[in-house]
N, C-alpha and C positions, 0 to 999 in steps of 0.2 A: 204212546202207541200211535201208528200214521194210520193217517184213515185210511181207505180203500182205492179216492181219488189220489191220493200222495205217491199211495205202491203206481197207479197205474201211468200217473206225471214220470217215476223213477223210472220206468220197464220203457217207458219211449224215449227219455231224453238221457241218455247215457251221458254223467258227468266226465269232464277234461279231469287231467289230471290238475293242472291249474286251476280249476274250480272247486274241485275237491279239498286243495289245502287252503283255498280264499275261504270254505264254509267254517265259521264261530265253532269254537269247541263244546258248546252245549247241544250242535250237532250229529258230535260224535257217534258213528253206525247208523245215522237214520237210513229210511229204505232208500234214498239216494245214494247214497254212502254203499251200503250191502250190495246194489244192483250193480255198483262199476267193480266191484271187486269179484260179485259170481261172475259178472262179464269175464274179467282178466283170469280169473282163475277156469273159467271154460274153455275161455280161449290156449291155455296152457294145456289144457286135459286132451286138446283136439291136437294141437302141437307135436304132442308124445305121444299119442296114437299113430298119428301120420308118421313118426320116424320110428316107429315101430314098423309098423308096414313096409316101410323103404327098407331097414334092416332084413327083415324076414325075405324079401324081394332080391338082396344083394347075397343074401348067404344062401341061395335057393340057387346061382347063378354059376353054380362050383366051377372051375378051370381045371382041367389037367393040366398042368405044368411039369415039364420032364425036368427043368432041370432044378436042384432041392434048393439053392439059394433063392430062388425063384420063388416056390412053393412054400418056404419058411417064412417070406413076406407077405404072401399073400394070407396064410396063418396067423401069421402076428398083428395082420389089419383086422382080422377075422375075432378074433378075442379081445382088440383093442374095442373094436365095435359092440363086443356083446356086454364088455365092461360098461361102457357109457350109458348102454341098454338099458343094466341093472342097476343102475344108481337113475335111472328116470323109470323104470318101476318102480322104484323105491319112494322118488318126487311124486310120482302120480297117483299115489296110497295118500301122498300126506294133500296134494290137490283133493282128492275126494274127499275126505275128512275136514279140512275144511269149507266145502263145498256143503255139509251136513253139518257144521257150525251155524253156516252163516243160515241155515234152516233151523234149526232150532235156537235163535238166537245168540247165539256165544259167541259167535264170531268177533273179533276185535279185542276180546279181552283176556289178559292174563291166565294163563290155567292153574299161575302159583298164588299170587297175588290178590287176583280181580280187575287191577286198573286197568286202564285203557292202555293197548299196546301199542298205538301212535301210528298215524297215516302213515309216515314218512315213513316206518319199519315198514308197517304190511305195504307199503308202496315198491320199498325194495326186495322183501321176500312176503310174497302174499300169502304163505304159509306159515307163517307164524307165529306160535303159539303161548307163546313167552314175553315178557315187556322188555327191553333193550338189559336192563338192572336184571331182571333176574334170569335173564341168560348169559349175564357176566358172572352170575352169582355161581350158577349151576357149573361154567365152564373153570373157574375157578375151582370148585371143588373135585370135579373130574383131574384137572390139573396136578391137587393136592396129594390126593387119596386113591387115584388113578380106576375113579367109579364107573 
């Protein structure tokens, strides 16, 4: 467990991403580690909010449009837009959750497993809940058995 000075070293010097993978794997999730990931994971949380707002701001902005060819496009940006919407309220369920990992500790590890699910994964999807193997596992059996 990091002391008190460790969390408060973490909370001011926000690690590179390059210094996050120089750090020894017996570092794995220290409060260094957790602090740059609630960072990126915040920063994603403010992200989606903000293009939320911009959406609500553009469909609040209605056109009359006489003529339907016209009108059918500007509809089909309109649903195209709300689509993208709901797949980033959908990301910003799983941002908060593990936002509340990395608070109760779990953050960084397997939910099937236990192992460590690897910088380099939560670097590419910082929501990740799975280790690389057992989300081939999982996708494979969805695959198979169409679960």
């Amino acid at each position: 467990m990091a002391t008190k000075s460790t969390a408060i070293k973490a909370e001011s010097h926000l690690l590179t991403e390059k210094e996050l993978l120089a750090m020894p794997e017996s570092d794995y999730m220290n409060e260094a580690q957790l602090a740059f990931f609630r960072n990126r994971l915040k920063q994603l949380e403010q992200d989606i909010l903000n293009n939320a707002d911009t959406t609500t701001e553009n469909l609040r902005e209605t056109q009359f449009v006489p003529d339907p060819a016209d009108r059918a496009t500007i509809e089909e940006e309109h649903a195209l837009e709300l689509r993208t919407r709901d797949r980033e309220r959908k990301l910003l369920k799983k941002v908060q959750q593990s936002i509340n990992l990395i608070d109760s500790g779990e953050y960084g590890w397997c939910e099937e497993t236990g192992e460590p699910i690897g910088l380099q994964r939560l670097l590419a999807r910082p929501t990740a809940t799975l280790s690389l193997e057992a989300q081939e596992r999982r996708e494979m059996r969805q695959k198979l058995y169409g679960d």
